[in-house]
LUMLOVEX-97847 format. One record per atom (N, C-alpha, C): atom name; residue number from 1; residue in one letter; x, y, z. Coordinates in steps of 0.05 Angstrom, whole numbers, plus 5000, padded with zeros to 4 digits. Atoms other than C-alpha are relative to their C-alpha. Last residue first. Layout:
// residues N
atom | n | res | east | north | up
CA | NUM | A | X | Y | Z
...
// end
This chain:
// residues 74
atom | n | res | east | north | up
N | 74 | X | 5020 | 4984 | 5011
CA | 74 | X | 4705 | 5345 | 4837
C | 74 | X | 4984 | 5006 | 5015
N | 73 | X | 4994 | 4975 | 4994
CA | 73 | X | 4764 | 5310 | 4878
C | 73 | X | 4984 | 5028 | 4988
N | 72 | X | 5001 | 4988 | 4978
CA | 72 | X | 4741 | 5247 | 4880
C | 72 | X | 5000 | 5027 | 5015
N | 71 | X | 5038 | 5001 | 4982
CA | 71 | X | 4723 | 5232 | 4825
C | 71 | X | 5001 | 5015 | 5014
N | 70 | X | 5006 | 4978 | 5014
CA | 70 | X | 4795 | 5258 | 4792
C | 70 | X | 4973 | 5000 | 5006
N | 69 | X | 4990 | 4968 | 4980
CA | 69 | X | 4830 | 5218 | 4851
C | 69 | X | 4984 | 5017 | 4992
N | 68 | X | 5015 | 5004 | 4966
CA | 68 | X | 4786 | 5155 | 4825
C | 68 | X | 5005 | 5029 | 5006
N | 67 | X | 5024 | 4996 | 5011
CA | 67 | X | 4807 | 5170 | 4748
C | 67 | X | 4989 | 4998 | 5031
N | 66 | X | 5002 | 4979 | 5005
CA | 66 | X | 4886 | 5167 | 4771
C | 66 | X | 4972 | 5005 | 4995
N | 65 | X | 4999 | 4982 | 4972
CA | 65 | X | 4867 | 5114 | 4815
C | 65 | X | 5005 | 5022 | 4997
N | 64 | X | 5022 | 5003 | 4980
CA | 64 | X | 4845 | 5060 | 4754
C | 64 | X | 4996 | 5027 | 5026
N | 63 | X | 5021 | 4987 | 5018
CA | 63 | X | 4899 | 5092 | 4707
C | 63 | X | 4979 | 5000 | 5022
N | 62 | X | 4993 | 4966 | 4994
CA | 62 | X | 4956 | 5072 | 4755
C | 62 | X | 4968 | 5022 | 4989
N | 61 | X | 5008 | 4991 | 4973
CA | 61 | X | 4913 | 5006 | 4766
C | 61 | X | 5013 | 5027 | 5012
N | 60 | X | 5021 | 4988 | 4992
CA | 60 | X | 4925 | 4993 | 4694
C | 60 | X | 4985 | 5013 | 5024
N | 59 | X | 4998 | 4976 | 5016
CA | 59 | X | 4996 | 5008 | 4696
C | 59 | X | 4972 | 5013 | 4991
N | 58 | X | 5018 | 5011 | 5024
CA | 58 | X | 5009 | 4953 | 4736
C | 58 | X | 4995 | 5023 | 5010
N | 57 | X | 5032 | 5005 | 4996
CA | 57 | X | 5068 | 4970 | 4791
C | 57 | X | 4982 | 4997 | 4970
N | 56 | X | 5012 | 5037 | 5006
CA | 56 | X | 5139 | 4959 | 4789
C | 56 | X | 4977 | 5004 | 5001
N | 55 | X | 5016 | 5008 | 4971
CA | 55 | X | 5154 | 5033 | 4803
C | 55 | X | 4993 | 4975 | 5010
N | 54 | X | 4975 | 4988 | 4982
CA | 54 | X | 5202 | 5048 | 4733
C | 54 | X | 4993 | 4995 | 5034
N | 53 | X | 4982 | 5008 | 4999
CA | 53 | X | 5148 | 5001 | 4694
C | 53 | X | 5026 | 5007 | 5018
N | 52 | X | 5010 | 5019 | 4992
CA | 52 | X | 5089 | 5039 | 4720
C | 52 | X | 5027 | 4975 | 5004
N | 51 | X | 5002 | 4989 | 4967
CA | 51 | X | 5122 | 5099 | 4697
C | 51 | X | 4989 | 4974 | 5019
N | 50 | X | 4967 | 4996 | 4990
CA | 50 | X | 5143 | 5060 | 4634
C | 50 | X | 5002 | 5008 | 5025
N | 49 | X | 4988 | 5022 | 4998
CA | 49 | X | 5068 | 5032 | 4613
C | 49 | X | 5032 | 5001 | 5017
N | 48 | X | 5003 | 5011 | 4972
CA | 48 | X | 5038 | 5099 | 4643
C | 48 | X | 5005 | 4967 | 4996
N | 47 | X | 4988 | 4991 | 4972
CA | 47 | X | 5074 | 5132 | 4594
C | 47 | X | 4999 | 4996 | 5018
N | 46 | X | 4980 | 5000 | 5009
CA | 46 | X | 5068 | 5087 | 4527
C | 46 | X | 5013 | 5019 | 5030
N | 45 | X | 4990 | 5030 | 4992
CA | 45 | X | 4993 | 5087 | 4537
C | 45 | X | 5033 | 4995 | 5009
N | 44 | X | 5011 | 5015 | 4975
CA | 44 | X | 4991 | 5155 | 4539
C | 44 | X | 5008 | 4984 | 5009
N | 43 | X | 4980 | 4982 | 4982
CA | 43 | X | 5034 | 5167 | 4472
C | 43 | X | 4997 | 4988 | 5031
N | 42 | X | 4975 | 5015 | 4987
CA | 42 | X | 4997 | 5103 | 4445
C | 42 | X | 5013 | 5020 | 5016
N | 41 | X | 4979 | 4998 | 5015
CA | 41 | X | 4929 | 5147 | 4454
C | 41 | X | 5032 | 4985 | 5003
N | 40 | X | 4986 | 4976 | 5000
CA | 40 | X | 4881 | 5108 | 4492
C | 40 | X | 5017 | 5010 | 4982
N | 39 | X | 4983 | 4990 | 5029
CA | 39 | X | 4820 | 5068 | 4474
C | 39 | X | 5018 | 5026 | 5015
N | 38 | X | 4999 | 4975 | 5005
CA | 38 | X | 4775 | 5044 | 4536
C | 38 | X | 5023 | 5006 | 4986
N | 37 | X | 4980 | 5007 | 5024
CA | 37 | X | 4746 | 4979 | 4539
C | 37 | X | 4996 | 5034 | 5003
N | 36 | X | 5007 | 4989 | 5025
CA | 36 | X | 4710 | 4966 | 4604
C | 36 | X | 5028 | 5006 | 4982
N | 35 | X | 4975 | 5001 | 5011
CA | 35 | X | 4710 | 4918 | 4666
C | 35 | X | 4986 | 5018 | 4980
N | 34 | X | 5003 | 5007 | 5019
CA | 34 | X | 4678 | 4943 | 4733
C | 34 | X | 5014 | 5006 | 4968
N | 33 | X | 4992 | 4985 | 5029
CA | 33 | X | 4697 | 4940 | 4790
C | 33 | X | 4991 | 4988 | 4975
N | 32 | X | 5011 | 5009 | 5034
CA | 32 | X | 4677 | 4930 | 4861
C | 32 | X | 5016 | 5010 | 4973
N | 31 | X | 5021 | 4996 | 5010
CA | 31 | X | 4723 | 4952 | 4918
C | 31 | X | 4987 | 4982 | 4969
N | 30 | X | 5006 | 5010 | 5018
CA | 30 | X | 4769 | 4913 | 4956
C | 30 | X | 4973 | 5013 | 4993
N | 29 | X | 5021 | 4979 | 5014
CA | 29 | X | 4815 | 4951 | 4994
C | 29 | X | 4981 | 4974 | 4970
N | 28 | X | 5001 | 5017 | 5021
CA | 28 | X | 4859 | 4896 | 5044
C | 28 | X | 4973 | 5017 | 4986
N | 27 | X | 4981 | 4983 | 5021
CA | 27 | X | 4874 | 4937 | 5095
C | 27 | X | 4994 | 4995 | 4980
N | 26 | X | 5007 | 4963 | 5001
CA | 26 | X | 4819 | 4918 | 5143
C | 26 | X | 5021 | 5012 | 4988
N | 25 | X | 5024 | 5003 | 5028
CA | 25 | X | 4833 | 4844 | 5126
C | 25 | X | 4988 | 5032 | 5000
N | 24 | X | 4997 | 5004 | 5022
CA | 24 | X | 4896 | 4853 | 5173
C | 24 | X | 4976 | 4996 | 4979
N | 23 | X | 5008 | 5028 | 5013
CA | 23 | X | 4857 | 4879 | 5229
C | 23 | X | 5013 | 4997 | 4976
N | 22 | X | 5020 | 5009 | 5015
CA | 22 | X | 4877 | 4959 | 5243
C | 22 | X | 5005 | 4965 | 4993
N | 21 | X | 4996 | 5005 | 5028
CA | 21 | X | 4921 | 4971 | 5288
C | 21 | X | 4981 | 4986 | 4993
N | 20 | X | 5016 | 4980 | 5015
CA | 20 | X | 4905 | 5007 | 5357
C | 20 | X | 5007 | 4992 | 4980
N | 19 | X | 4988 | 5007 | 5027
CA | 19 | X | 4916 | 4948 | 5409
C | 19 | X | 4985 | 5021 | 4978
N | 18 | X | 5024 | 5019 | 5014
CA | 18 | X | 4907 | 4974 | 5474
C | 18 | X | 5014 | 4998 | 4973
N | 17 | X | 5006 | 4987 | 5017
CA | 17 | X | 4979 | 4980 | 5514
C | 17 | X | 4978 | 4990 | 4974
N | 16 | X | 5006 | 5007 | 5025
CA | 16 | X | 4999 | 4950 | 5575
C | 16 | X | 4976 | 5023 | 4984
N | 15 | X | 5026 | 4990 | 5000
CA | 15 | X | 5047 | 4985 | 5620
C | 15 | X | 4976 | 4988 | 4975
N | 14 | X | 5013 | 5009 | 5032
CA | 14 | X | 5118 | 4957 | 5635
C | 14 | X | 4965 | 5013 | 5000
N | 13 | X | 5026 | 4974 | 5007
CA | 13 | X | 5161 | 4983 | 5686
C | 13 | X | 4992 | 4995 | 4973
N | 12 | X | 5002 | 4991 | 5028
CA | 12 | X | 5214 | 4925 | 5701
C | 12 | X | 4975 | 5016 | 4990
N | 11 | X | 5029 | 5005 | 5004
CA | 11 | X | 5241 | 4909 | 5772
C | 11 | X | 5002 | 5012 | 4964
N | 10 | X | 5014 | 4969 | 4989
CA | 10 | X | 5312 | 4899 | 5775
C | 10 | X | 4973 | 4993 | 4991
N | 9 | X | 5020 | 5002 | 4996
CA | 9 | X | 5330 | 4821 | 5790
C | 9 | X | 4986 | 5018 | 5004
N | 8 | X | 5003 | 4995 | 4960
CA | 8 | X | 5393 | 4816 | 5761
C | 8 | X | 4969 | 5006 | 4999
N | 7 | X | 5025 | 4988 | 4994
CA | 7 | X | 5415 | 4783 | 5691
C | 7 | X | 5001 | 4996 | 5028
N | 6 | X | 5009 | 4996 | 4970
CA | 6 | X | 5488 | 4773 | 5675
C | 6 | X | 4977 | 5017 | 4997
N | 5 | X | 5024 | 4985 | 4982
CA | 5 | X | 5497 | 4760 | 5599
C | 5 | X | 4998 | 4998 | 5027
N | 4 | X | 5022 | 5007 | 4998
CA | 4 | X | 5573 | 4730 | 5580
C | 4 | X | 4978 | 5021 | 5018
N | 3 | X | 5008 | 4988 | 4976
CA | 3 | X | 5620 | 4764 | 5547
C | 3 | X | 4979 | 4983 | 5005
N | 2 | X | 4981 | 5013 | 4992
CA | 2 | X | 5651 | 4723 | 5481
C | 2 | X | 4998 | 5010 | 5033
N | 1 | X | 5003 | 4982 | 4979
CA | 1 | X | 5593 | 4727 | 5438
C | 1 | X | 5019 | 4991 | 5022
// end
């Protein structure tokens, strides 16, 4: 930096502001679960291995939230 900073003594209009973000551990979703054995067709399997794969994400927890949404939404 080849300018140097010159600070002056304007006033500065600041206003404080409450804090509206959620608690880091208030993101953090931890529901119960439980484990089971469920048989898919390889096709299936084979789509939400790659879609999962193309997103980086685990493939069972695509399954897990597609079956939530479908709770949910009945």
């Amino acid at each position: 930096m080849k300018s140097k900073i010159r600070y002056n003594n304007e006033p500065i209009e600041a206003r404080v502001v409450s804090d509206f973000l959620p608690k880091p551990e208030d993101l953090i979703l931890k529901e119960k679960k439980t484990r089971v054995t469920l048989t898919l067709t390889s096709k299936s399997l084979d789509f939400f291995k790659s879609v999962a794969k193309k997103h980086k994400a685990s493939y069972q927890a695509m399954i897990r939230r597609l079956i939530d949404y479908y709770v949910i939404n009945q």
